[in-house]
BAKETOR-922940 format. One record per residue (C-alpha): residue number from 1; residue in one letter; z, x, y. Coordinates in nm, 4 decimals, always signed. Example, Ala and Ser with C-alpha at 12.3 -4.5 7.8 and 13.67 -1.06 7.14 Angstrom:
BEGIN
<node lumgu="1" miti="A" pz="+0.7800" px="+1.2300" py="-0.4500"/>
<node lumgu="2" miti="S" pz="+0.7140" px="+1.3670" py="-0.1060"/>
//
This chain:
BEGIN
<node lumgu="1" miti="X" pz="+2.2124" px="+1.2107" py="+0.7961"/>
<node lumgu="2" miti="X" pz="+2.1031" px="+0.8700" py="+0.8532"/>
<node lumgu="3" miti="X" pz="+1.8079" px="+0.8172" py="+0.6349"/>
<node lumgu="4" miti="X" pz="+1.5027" px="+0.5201" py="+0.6293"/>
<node lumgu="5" miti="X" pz="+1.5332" px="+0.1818" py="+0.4586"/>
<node lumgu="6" miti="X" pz="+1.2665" px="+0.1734" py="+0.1755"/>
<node lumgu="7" miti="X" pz="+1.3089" px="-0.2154" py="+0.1771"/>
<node lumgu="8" miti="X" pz="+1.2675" px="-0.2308" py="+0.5267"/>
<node lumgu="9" miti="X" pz="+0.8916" px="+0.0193" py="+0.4693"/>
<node lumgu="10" miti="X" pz="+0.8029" px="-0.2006" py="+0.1802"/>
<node lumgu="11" miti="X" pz="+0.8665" px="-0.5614" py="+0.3522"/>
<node lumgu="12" miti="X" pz="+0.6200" px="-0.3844" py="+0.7362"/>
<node lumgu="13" miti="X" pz="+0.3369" px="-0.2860" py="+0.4657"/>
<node lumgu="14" miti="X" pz="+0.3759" px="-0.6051" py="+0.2507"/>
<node lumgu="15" miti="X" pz="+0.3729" px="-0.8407" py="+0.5955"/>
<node lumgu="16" miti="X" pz="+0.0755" px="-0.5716" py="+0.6915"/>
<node lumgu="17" miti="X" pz="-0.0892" px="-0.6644" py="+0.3681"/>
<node lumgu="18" miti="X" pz="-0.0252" px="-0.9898" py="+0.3317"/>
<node lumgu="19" miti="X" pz="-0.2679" px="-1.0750" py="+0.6722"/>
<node lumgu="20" miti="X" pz="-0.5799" px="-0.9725" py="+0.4327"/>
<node lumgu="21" miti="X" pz="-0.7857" px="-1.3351" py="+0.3900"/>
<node lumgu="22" miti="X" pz="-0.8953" px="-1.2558" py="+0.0211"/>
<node lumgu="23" miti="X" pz="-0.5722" px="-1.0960" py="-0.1322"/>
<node lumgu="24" miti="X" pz="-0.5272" px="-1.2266" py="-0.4566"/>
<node lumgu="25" miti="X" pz="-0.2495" px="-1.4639" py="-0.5168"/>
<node lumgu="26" miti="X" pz="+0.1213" px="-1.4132" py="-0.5127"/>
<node lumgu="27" miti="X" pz="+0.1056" px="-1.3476" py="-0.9029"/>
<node lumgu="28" miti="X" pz="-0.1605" px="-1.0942" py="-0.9161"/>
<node lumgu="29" miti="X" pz="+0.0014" px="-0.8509" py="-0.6776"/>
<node lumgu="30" miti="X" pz="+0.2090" px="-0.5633" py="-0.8692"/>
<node lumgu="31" miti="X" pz="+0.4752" px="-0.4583" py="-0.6606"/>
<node lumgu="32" miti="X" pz="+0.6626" px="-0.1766" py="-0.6555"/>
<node lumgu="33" miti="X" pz="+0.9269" px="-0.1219" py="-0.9800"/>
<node lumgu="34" miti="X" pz="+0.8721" px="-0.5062" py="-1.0331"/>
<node lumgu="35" miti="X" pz="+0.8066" px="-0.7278" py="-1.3424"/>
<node lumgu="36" miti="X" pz="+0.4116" px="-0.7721" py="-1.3315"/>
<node lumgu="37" miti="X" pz="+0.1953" px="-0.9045" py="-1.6124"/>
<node lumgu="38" miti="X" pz="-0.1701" px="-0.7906" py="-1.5506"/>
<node lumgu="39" miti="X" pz="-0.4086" px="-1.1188" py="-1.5697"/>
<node lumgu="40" miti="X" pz="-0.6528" px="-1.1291" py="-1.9000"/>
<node lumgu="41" miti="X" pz="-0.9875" px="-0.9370" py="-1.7801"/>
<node lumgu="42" miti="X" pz="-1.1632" px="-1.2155" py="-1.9235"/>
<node lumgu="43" miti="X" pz="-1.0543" px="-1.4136" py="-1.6333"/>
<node lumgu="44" miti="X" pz="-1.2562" px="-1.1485" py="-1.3624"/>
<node lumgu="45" miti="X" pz="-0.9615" px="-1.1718" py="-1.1225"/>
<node lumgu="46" miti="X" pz="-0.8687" px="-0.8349" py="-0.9522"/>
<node lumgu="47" miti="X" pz="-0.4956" px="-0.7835" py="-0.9098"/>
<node lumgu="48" miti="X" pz="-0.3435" px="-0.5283" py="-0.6645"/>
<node lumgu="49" miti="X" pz="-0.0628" px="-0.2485" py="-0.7283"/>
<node lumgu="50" miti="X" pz="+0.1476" px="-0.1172" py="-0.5017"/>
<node lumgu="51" miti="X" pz="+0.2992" px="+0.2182" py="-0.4064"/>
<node lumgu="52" miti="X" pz="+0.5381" px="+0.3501" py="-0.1304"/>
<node lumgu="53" miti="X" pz="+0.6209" px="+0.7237" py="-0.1166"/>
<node lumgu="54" miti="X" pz="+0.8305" px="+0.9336" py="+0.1793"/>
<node lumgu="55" miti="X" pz="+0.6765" px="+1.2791" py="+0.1429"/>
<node lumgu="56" miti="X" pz="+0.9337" px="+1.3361" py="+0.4196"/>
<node lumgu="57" miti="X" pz="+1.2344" px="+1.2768" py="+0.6024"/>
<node lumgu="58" miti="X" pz="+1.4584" px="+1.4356" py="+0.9042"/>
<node lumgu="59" miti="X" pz="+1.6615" px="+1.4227" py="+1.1871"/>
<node lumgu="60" miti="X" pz="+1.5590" px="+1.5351" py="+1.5157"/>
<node lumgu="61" miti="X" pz="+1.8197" px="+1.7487" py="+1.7320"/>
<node lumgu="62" miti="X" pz="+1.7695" px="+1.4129" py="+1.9840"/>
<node lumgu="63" miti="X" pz="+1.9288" px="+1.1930" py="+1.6564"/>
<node lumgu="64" miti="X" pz="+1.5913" px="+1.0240" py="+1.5878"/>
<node lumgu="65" miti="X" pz="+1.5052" px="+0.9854" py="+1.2432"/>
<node lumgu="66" miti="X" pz="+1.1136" px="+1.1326" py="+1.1497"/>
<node lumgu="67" miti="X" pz="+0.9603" px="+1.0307" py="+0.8279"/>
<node lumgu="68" miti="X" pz="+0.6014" px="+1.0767" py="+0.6802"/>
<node lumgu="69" miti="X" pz="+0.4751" px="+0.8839" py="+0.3776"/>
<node lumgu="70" miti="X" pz="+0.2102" px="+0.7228" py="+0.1834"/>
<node lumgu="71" miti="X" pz="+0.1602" px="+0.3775" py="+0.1210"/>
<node lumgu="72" miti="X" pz="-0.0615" px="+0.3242" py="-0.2083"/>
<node lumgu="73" miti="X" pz="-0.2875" px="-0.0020" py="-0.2889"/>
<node lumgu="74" miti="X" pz="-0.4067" px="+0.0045" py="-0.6002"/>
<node lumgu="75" miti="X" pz="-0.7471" px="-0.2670" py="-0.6400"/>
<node lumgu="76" miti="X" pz="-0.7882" px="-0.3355" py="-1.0120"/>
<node lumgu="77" miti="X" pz="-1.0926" px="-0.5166" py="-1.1201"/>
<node lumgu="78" miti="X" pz="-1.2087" px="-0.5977" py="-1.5063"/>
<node lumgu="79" miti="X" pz="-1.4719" px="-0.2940" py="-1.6155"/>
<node lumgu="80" miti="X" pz="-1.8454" px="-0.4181" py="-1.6797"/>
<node lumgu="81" miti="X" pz="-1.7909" px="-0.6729" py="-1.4146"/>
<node lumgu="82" miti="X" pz="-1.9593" px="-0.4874" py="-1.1191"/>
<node lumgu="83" miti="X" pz="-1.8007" px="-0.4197" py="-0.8053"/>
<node lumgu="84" miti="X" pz="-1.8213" px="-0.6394" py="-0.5555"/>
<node lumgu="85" miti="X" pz="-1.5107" px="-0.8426" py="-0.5679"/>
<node lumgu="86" miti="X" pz="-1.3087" px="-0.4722" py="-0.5408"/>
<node lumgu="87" miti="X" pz="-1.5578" px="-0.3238" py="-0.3016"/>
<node lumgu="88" miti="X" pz="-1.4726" px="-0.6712" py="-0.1103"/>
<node lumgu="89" miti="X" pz="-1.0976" px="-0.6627" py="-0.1744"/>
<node lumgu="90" miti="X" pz="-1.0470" px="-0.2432" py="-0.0835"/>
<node lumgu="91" miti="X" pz="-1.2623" px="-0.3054" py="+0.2736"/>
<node lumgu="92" miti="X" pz="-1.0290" px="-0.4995" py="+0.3186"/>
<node lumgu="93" miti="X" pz="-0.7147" px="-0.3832" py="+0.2845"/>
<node lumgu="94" miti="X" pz="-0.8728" px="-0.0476" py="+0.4546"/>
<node lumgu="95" miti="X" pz="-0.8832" px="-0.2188" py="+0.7478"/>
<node lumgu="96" miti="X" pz="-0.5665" px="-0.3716" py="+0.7607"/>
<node lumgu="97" miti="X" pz="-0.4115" px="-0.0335" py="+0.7360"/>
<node lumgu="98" miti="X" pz="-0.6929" px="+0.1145" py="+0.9684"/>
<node lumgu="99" miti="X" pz="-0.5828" px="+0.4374" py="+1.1108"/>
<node lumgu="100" miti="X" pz="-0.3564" px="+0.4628" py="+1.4780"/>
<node lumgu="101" miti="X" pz="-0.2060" px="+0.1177" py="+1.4223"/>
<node lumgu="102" miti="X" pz="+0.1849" px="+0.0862" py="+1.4811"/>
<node lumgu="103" miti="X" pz="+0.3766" px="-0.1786" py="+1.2603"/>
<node lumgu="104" miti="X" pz="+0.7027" px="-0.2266" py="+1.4380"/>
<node lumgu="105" miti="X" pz="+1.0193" px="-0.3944" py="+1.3498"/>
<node lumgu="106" miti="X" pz="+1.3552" px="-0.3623" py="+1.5560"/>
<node lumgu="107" miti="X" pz="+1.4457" px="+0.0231" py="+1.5938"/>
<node lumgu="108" miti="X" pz="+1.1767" px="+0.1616" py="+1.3843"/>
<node lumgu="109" miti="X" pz="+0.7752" px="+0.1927" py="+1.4376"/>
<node lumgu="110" miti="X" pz="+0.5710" px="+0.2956" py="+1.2058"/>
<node lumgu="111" miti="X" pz="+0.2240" px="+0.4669" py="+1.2840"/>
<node lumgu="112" miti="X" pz="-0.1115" px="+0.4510" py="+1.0977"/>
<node lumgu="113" miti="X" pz="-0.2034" px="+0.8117" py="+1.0703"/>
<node lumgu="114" miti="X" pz="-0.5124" px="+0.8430" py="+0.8275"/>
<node lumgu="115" miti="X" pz="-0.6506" px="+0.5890" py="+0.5974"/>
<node lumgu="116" miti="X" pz="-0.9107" px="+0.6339" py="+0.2822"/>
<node lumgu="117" miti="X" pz="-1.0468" px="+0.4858" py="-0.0040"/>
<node lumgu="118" miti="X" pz="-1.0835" px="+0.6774" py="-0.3194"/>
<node lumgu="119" miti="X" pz="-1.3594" px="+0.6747" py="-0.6183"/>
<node lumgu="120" miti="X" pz="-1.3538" px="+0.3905" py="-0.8664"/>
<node lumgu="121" miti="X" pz="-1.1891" px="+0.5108" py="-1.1822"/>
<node lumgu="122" miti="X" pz="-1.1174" px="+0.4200" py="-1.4860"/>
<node lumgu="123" miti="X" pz="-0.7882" px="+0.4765" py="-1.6940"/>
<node lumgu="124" miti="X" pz="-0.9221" px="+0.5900" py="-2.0979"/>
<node lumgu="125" miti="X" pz="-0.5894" px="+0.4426" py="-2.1816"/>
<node lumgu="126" miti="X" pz="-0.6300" px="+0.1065" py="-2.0521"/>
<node lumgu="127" miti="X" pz="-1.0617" px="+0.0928" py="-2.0572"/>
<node lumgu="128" miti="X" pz="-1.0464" px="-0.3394" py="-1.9620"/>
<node lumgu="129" miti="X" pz="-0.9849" px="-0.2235" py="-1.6007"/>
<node lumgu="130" miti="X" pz="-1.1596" px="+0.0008" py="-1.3640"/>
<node lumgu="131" miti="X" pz="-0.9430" px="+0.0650" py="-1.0096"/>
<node lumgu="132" miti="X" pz="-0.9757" px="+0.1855" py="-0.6349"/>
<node lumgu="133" miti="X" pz="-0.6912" px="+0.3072" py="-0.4450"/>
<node lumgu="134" miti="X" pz="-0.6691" px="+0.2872" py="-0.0769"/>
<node lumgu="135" miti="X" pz="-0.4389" px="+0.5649" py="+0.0761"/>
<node lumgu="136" miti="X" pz="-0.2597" px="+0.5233" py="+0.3849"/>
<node lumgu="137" miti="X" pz="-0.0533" px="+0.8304" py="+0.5602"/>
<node lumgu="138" miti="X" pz="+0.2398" px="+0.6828" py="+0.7795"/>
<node lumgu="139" miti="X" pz="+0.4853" px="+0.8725" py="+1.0107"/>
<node lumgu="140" miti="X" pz="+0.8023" px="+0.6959" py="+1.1181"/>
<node lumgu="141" miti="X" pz="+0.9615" px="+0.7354" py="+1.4376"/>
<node lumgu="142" miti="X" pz="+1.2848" px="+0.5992" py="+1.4685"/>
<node lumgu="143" miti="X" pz="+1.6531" px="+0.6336" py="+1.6778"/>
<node lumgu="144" miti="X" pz="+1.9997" px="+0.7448" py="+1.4532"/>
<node lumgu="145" miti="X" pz="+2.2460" px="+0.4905" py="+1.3587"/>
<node lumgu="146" miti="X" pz="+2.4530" px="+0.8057" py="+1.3990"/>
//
């Protein structure tokens, strides 16, 4: 079986993402099994993780290729700051992923099923930073290579 690019997922989302006006910079966004170096919390600048799961993946008896996923971004602001900056930043990339959008590329589209923001929380292990993840459920509808 023919199965889905990750690479190709991760580069629709990060375009996707990339179109929200107050992302933080280049260096402040924690992608996926990459190098990242959280900023000092003294600075108050929120940084953003990211996360791309396939829950799952098949192939139809027509030789299309079905997927459904999450993709994860994780808003991380400095605790004892407030919230506005995250509240700010998470609208935002809510809407960019807004539920029944399609992000195409050649041969593959990828639909917006479901979109939500979660509680802010904060990790006892790392208390400097309080996050917000926003959770977007994806199904892929694609045609076989094979």
């Amino acid at each position: 079986m023919t199965l889905l690019n990750e690479s190709t997922l991760r580069t629709l989302f990060r375009a996707r993402l990339k179109t929200v006006s107050n992302l933080p910079a280049e260096q402040f966004l924690a992608w996926q099994n990459r190098a990242f170096l959280p900023p000092d919390p003294e600075d108050d600048q929120p940084w953003v993780r990211e996360y791309v799961t396939i829950l799952s993946e098949s192939k139809t008896t027509q030789c299309h290729i079905e997927a459904t996923g999450l993709v994860q971004y994780v808003v991380v602001i400095p605790s004892g700051r407030g919230t506005k900056k995250g509240d700010d930043l998470v609208k935002a990339i809510a809407e960019a992923f807004e539920s029944g959008q399609a992000l195409n590329t050649t041969g593959l589209t990828v639909i917006l099923e479901h979109t939500e923001r979660g509680p802010y929380l904060e990790d006892p292990q790392t208390p400097v930073w309080t996050f917000k993840t926003i959770t977007a459920r994806w199904r892929v509808f694609t045609a076989s290579s094979t």
